[in-house]
C-alpha positions as CSV (number, residue, x, y, z in Angstrom):
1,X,2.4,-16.4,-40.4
2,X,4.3,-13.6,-38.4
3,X,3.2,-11.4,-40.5
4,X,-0.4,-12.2,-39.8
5,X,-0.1,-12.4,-36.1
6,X,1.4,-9.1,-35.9
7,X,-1.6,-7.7,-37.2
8,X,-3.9,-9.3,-34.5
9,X,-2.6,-7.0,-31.5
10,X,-4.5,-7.3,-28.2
11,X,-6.9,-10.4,-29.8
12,X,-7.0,-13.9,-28.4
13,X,-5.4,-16.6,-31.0
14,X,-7.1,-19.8,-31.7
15,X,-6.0,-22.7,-34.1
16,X,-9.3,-23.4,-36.2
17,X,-11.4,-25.6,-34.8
18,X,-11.3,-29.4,-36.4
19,X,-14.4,-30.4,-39.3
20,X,-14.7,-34.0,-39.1
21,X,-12.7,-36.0,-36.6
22,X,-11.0,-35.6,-33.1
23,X,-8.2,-37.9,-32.3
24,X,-6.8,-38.8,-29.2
25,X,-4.1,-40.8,-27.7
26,X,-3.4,-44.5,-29.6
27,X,-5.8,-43.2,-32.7
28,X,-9.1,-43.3,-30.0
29,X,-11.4,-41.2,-32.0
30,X,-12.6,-37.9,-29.5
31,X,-16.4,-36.6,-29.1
32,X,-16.8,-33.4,-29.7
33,X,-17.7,-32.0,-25.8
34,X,-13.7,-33.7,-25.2
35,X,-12.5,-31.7,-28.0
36,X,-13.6,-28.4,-26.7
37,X,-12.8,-29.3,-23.6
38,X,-9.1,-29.6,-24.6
39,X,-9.8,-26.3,-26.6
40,X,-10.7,-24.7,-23.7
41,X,-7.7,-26.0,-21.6
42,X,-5.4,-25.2,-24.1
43,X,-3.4,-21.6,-24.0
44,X,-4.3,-18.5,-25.5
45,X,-1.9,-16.1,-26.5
46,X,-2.4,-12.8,-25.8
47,X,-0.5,-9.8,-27.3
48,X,-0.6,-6.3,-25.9
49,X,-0.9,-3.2,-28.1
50,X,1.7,0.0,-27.6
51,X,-1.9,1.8,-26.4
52,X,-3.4,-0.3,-23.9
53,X,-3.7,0.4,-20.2
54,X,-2.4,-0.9,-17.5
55,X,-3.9,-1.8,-14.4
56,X,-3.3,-0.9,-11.3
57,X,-2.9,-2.8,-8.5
58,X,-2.3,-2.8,-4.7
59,X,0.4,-5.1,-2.7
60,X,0.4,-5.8,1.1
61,X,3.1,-7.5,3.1
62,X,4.6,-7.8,7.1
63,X,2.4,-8.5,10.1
64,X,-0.6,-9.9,9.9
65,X,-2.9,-10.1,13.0
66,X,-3.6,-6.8,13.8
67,X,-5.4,-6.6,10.1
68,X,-3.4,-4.3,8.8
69,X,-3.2,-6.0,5.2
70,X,-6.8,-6.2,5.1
71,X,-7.0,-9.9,4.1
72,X,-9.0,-11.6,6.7
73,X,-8.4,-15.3,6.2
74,X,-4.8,-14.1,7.3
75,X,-5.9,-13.5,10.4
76,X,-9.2,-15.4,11.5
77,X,-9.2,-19.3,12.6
78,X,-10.6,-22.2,11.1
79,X,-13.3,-23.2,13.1
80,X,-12.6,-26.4,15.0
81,X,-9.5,-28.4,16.1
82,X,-8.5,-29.0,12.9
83,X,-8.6,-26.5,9.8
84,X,-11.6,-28.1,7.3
85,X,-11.1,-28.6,3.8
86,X,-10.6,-25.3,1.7
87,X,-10.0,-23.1,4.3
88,X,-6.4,-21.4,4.9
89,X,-4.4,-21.8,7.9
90,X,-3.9,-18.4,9.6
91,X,-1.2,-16.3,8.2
92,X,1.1,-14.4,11.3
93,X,3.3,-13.1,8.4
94,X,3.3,-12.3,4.7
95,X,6.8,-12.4,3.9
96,X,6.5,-11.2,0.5
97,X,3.9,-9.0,-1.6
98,X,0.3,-10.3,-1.7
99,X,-2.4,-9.0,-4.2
100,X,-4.8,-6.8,-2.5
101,X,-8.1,-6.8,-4.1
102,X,-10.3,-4.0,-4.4
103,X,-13.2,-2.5,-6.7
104,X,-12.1,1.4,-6.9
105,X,-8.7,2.9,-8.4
106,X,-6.5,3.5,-5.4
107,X,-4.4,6.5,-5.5
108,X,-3.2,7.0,-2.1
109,X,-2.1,5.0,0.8
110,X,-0.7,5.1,4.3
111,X,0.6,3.0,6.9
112,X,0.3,3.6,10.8
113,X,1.0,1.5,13.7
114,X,-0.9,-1.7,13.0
115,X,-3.2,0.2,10.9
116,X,-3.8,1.3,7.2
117,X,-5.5,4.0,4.7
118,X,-6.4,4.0,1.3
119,X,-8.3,6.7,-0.8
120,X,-9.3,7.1,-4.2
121,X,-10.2,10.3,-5.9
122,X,-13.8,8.8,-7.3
123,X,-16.8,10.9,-6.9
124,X,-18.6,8.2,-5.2
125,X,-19.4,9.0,-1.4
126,X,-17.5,6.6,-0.2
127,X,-13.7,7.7,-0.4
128,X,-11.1,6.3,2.2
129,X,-11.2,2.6,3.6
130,X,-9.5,1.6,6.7
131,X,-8.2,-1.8,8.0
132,X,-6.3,-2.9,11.1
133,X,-6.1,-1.9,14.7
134,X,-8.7,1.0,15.9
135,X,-8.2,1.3,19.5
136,X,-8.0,5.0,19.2
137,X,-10.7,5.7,16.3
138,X,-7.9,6.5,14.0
139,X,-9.8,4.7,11.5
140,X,-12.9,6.1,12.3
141,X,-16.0,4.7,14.2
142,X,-17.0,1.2,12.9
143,X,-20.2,-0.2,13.9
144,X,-20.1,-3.5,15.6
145,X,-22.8,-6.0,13.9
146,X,-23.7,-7.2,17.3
147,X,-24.0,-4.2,19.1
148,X,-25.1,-1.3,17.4
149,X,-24.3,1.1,20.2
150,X,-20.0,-0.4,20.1
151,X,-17.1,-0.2,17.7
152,X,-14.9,-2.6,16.2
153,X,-11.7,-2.1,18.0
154,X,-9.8,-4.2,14.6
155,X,-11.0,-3.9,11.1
156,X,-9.7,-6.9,9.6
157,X,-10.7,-5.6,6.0
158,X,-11.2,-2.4,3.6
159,X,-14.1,-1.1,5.3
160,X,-15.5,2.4,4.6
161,X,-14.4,5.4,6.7
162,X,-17.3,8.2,7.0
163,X,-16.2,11.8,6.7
164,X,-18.4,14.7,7.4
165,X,-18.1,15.9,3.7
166,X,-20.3,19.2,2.8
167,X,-20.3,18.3,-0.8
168,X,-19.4,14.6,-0.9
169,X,-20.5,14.0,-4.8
170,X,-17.9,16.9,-5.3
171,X,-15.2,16.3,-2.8
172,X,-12.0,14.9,-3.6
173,X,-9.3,12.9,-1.2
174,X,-6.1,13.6,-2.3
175,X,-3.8,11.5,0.0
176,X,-3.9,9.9,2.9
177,X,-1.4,9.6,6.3
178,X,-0.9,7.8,9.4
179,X,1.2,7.9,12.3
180,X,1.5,5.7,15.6
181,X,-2.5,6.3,16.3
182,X,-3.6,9.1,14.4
183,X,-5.0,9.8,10.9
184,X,-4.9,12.8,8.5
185,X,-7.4,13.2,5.1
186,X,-6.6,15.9,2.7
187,X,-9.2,17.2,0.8
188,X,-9.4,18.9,-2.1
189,X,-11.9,21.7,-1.6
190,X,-13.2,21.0,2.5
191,X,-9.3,20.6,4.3
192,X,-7.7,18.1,6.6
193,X,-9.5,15.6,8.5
194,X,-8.2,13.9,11.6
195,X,-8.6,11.0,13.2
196,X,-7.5,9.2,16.5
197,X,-5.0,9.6,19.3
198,X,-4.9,13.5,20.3
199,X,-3.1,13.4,23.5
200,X,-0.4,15.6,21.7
201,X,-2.8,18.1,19.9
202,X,-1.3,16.0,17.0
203,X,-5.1,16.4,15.7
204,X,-4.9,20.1,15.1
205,X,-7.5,20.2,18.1
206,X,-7.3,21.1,21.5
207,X,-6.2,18.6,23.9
208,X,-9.1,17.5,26.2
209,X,-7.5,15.5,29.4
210,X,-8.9,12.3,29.9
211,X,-10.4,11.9,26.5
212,X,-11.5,8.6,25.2
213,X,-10.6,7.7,22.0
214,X,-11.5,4.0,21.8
215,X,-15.0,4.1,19.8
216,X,-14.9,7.6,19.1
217,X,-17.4,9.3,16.4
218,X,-14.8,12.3,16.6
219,X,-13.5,13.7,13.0
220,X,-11.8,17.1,13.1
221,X,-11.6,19.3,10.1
222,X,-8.9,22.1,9.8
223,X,-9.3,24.4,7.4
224,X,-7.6,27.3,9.1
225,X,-4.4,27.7,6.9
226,X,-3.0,30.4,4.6
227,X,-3.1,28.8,1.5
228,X,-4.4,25.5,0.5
229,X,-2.5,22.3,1.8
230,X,-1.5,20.0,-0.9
231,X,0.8,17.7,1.4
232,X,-0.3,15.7,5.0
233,X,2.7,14.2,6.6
234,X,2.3,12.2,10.0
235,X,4.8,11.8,12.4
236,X,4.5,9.3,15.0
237,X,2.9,11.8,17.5
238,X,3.3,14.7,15.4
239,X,1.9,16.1,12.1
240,X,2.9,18.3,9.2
241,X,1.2,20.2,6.3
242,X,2.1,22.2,3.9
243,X,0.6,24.9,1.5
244,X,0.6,26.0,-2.5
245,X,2.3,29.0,-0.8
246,X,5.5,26.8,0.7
247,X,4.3,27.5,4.1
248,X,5.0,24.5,6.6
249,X,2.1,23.9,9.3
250,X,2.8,21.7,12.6
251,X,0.7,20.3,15.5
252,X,1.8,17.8,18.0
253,X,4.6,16.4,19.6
254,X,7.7,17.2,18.4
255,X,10.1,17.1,14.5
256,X,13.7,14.2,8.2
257,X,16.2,14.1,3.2
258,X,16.9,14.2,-0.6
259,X,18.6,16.2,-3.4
260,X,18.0,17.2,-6.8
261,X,20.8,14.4,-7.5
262,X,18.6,11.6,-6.8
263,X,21.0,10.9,-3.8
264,X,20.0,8.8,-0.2
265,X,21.6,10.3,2.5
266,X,21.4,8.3,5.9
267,X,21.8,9.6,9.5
268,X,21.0,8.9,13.1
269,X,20.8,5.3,14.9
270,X,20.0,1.8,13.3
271,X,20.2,-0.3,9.8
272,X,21.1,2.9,7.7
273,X,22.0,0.9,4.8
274,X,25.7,0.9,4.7
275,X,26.5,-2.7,6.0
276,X,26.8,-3.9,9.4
277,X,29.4,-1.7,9.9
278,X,27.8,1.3,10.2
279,X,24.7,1.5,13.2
280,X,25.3,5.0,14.0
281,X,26.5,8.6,12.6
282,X,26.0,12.0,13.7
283,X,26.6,13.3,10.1
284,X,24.9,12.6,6.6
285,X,26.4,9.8,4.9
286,X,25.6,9.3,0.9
287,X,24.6,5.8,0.4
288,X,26.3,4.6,-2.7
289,X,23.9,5.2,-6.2
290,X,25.3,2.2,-7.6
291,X,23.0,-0.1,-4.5
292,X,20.2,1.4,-6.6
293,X,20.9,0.5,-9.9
294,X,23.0,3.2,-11.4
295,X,25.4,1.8,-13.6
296,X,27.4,2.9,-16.8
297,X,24.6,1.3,-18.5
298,X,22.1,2.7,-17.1
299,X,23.1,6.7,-16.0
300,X,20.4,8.2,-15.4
301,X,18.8,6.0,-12.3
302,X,18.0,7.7,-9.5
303,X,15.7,7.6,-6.5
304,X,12.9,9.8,-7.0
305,X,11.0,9.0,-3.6
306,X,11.9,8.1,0.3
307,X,9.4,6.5,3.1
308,X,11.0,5.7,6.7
309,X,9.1,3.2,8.5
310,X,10.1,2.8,12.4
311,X,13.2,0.9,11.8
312,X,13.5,0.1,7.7
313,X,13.3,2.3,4.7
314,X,12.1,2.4,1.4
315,X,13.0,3.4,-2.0
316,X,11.8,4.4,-5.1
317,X,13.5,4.9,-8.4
318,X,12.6,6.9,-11.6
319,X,13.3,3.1,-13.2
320,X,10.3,1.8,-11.1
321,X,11.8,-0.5,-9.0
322,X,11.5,-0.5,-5.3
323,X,14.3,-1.6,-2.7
324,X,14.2,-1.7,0.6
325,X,16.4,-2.2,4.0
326,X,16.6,-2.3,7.8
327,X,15.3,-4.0,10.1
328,X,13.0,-6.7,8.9
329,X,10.1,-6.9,11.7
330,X,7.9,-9.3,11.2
331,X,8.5,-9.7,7.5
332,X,8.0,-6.0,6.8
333,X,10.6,-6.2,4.4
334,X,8.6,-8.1,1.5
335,X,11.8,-10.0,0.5
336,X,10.5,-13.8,0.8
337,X,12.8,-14.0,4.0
338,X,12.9,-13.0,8.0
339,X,16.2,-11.7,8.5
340,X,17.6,-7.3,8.8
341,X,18.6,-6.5,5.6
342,X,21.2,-4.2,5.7
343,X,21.8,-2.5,2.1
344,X,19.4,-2.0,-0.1
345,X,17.8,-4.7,-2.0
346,X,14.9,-4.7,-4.7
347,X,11.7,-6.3,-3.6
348,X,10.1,-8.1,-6.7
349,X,6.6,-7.7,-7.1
350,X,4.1,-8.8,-10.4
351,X,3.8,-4.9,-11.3
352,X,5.7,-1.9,-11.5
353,X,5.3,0.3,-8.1
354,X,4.6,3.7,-8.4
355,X,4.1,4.3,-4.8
356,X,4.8,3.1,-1.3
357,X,4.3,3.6,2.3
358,X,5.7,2.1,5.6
359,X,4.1,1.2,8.6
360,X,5.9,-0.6,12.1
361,X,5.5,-4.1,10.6
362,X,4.3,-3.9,7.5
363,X,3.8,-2.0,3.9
364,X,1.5,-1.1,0.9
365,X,3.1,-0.5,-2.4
366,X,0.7,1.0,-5.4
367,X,2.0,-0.7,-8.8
368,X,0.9,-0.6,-12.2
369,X,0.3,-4.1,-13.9
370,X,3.0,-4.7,-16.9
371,X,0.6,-5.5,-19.2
């Protein structure tokens, strides 16, 4: 019988279906439409063959109401004094990961101030969606449905962001960032794109005194580098790129660290990661490997990426798990519970991530399903 099953890899398994009669409890002889609708009810084993894909998915978790999360029954009331039948009461905070649905593959995504970016790199025309706040256009100009002439200052859902593309069947995003109210897009074959808050020249534009930004159809490109960018970083009033040639780029106000090791180091002010104990240092300190999983068991764990949120921190391993620490505002955490966390501590999710990116009071974590 093993043997038989083993051959039926990736098929659903059913027990034959009966000939002649159906029983049920105390001998009562079944009809046939109860039959197959125990059938039906009953589980199906599934196997999964060594070659079959897996999925991948999107998880959102932290603050809420700005939209951020893009799940609006999280944020919008029941109508009425009381919540009616089948609707959801409104969620201020998701303490833990939530199941983001969406149509297209995601491959990047970013988190800003109350605000957040994904892209895929499909052909279509449409190829970044925003959600969350956009008091400063940073998710680009959203039509109101009531007035066609105003913007929605929140998105409270993946909703489309235009880009001026020359060649949008062609085009490619490659990655996405955000900082406290600006955007960046890299492209790539047509450069950067930026969006939002420019009072710094974090924009790569010219700083125009007394601009307005809320409802703003402004979206810059820069294409003016040596090289071609192939990393956007976004600072919270400040942003980075750099080139295939090494070159760094900078715009905006202002100016963060990992080895070949695999090795956190921590310094500065805040929930570093060491305990309680330690809220300040002037000088790199290693946190420990072994918070991360490395073990005699298992040598050869190591963190292979680092995101920095405002006050908490995330990390990846080369084991695909994700862990997570500092302070814990509004649930940003994703750990199922409200207070600072301070060492690291693996968030569980149904999937393995394979990406992640921090926002003031909230995340997004790209994962591949297990099976």
């Amino acid at each position: 019988m093993l043997a038989a099953a083993g051959t039926l890899l990736g098929r659903r398994l059913r027990w034959p279906a009966p000939v002649r009669e159906h029983w049920g409890p105390a001998g009562r002889s079944r009809s046939r439409r109860e039959a197959a609708e125990a059938e039906a009810a009953a589980p199906v084993f599934q196997y999964v063959g060594e070659r079959a894909a897996r999925a991948d998915r999107v998880f959102v978790w932290g603050f809420s109401f700005s939209g951020a999360l893009g799940v609006p029954s999280f944020v919008v009331p029941a109508s009425g004094p009381e919540p009616r039948a089948g609707l959801r009461p409104r969620r201020r905070i998701q303490p833990v990961p939530y199941r983001l649905e969406l149509d297209h593959k995601i491959t990047s995504a970013a988190c800003g101030y109350g605000f957040t970016l994904l892209s895929s790199k499909t052909k279509d025309v449409t190829k970044v969606w925003g959600m969350g706040l956009n008091k400063d256009s940073q998710l680009g100009f959203h039509r109101s449905r009531k007035d066609k002439t105003r913007g929605y200052e929140y998105v409270l859902e993946p909703a489309p962001v235009p880009l001026p593309l020359d060649r949008p069947q062609e085009t490619k995003v490659l990655q996405v960032s955000c900082g406290r109210a600006h955007s960046l897009i890299l492209t790539d074959r047509e450069g950067v794109f930026s969006m939002g808050n420019n009072s710094h020249g974090q924009c790569g534009r010219k700083v125009v005194e007394d601009e307005v930004y809320s409802e703003s159809h402004t979206v810059h490109r820069m294409q003016d580098f040596d090289g071609q960018v192939v990393q956007v970083v976004c600072g919270q009033d400040h942003s980075l790129f750099l080139t295939n040639k090494g070159e760094v780029y900078s715009c905006g106000w202002g100016a963060d660290g990992q080895t070949e090791e695999g090795h956190v180091f921590v310094w500065g002010y805040g929930i570093l990661g060491k305990g309680p104990n330690l809220l300040e240092t002037a000088l790199p300190e290693m946190i420990p490997p072994t918070l991360f999983g490395l073990t005699e068991f298992n040598p050869h764990i190591q963190v292979s990426q680092i995101r920095c949120g405002l006050s908490h921190f995330a990390a990846l391993t080369n084991n695909g798990e994700l862990f997570v620490w500092g302070k814990n505002i509004r649930g940003c955490l994703g750990i199922g519970r409200l207070e600072d966390q301070y060492f690291p501590w693996r968030v569980t999710m149904p999937g393995e991530p394979v990406d992640v990116a921090c926002g003031v009071d909230h995340m997004v974590t790209l994962a591949k399903s297990f099976i």
